[in-house]
N, C-alpha and C positions, 0 to 999 in steps of 0.2 A: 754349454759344452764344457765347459772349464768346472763349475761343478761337478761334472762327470772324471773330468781329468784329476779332480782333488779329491773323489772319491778312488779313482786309483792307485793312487798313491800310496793311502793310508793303507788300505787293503794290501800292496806290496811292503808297506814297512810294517805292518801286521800291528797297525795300531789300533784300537777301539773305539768303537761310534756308536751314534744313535743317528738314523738317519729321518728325520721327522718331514710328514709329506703330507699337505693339507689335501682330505679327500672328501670335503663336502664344506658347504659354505652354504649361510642363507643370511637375507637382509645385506648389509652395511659391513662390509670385512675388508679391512688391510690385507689379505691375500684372496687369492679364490683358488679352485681344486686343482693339483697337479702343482703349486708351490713348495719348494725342497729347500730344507736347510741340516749340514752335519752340524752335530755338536760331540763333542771330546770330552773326554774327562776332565778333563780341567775347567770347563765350561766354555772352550774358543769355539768359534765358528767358522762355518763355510757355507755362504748363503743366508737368504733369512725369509723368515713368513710374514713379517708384518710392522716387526720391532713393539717396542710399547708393553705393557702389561702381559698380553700373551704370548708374544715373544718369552719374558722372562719365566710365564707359568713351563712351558713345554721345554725350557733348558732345565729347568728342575726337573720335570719328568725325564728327562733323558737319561738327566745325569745320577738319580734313585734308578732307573733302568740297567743302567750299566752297574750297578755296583748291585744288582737282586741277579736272577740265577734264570728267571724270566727274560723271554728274546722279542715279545712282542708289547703295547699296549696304544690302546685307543685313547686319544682325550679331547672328550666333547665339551664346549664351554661356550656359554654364552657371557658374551663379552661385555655388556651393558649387567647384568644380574647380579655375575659373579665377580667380575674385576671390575665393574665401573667406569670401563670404557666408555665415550660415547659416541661412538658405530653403530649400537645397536642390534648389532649382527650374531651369528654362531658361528663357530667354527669346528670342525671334526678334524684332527691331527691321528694321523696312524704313525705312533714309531715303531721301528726295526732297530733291535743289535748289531751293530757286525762286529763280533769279538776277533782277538785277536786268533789266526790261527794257528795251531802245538808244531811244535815245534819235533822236530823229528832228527835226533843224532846217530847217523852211521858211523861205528868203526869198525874200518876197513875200506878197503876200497876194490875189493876183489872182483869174482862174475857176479857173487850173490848182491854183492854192495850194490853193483851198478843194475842191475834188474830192478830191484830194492828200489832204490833211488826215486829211479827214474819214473817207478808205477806210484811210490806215494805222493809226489808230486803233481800227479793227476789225479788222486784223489784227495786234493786241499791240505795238506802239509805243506811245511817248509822245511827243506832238508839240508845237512850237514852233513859233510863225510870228510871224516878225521884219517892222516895215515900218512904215516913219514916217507913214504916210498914217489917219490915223483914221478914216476912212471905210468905208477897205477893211480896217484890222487892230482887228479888235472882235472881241468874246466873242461877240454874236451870229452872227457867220455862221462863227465859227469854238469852236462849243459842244466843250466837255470839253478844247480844249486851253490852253495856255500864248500866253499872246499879249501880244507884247513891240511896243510902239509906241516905234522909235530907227530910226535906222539903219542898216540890214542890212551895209553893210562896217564901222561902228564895231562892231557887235555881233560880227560876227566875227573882229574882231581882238581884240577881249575874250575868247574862247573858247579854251579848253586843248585841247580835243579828247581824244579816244581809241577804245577798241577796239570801246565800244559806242555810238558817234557818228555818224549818216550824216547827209549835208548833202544839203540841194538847191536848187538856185539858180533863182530862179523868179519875177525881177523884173520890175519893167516897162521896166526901160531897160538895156540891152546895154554901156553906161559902169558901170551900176550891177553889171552881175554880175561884169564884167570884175576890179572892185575887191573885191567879194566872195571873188571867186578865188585873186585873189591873197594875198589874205588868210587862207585856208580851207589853201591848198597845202600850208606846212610842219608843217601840222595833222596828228596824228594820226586816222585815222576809218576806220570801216569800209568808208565811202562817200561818193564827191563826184560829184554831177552836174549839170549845168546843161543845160536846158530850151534847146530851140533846132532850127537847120537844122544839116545837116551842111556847109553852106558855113558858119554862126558858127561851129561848132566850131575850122574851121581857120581861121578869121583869130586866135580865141581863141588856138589852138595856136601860131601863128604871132608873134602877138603879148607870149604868155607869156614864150616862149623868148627874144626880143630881150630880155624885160627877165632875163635872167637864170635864168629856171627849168630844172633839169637835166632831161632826157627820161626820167627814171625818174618824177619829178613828175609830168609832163604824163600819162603814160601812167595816172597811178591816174584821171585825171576821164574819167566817161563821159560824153558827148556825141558826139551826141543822146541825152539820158537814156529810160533805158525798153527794153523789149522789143519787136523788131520786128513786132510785130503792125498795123501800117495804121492806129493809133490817129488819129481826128481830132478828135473832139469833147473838151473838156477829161474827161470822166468816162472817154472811153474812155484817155486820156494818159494819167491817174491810176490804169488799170487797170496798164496797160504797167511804170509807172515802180515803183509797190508790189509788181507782180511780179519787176522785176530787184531791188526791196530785200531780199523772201523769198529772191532763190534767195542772193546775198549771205550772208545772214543765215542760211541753211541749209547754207553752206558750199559750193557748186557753185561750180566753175571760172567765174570771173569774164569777159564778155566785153571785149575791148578793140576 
């Protein structure tokens, strides 16, 4: 149980593993089947299968796993042939990734933030929600996530971005997102989209590009965010926008 406990953890501080579980064994083996050990990037441990030679083989397999784009692989070895052990035995190790999960930033904190929020959350995000207003950016109407009371364009201009980053802009004031935007643009991220009509989009557009932004830029922000589905109500927006995050995030041909 505590390796289950340690496997919690990582999973909440969204760090990455390779969770390697012996699922077959024959002859002479230092583990048998149902044996679990995490290993990290750095190569530390939690758990082990055996220690010794294949111990060491399957932390290199883990740790080649995590750093390739692959979530799964099998390593069968006999341990007398190939490492010299002398067990005599084989071993079958199945590893699993568990990469870290993206990371998901709200600004704002409005109805659509908190619909938002709360449904990407349930579908394996980790979320943030940015907004100077304390009223509206609290723990309580936004439970289990990260909630930053500043400035939603200072906070973005604080932020590095990257591969597992989606943004989404969801202020209450249209000056407000604008500067978000521009802020968020030469960010790296999976995703950027801002909440709105398709008439803001194009003044947005319109007015990005005056100040300088290249049309390869402009072309990553979606807006209208979300999937065309006739969404009106803030739960059903929050349905829309978490399903364009999924298919993103599933890899599907992005729409523009």
């Amino acid at each position: 149980m505590d390796l289950y406990a340690e496997l919690a953890a990582l999973v909440a501080k969204g760090e990455p593993f390779v969770l390697a579980t012996v699922i077959e064994s024959a002859g002479s083996t230092p583990q048998k089947p149902g044996s679990k050990m995490v290993v990290l990037a750095d190569g530390s441990l939690r758990g082990t299968v055996g220690g010794g030679a294949i111990e060491y083989q399957i932390i290199e397999a883990a740790r080649a796993l995590l750093a390739s784009p692959g979530q799964t692989r099998i390593l069968e070895t006999h341990l007398t042939h190939e490492l010299g052990m002398c067990c005599g035995g084989r071993m079958k190790v199945f590893l699993e990734k568990q990469g870290a999960p993206p990371q998901l930033t709200v600004f704002g904190a409005g109805h659509v933030a908190k619909a938002l929020a709360a449904l990407a959350l349930q579908a394996g995000f980790r979320v943030r929600v940015v907004d100077e207003r304390s009223e509206w950016a609290n723990a309580a109407r936004f439970p289990g996530c990260e909630v930053r009371l500043e400035d939603p364009a200072d906070h973005a201009r604080g932020l590095t971005g990257g591969a597992l980053d989606y943004f989404c802009v969801t202020t209450h004031d249209h000056p407000l997102d604008q500067a978000v935007v521009e802020a968020l643009l030469p960010k790296p991220a999976a995703y950027l989209g801002v909440i709105g009509s398709r008439r803001k989009a194009e003044r947005f557009r319109m007015r990005l590009q005056a100040a300088g932004a290249s049309p390869e830029a402009l072309d990553r922000i979606r807006s209208p965010m979300g999937l065309p589905i006739g969404a009106l109500t803030p739960e059903e927006i929050a349905v829309s926008i978490v399903a364009e995050l999924i298919q993103v995030r599933r890899g599907q041909e992005p729409r523009r």
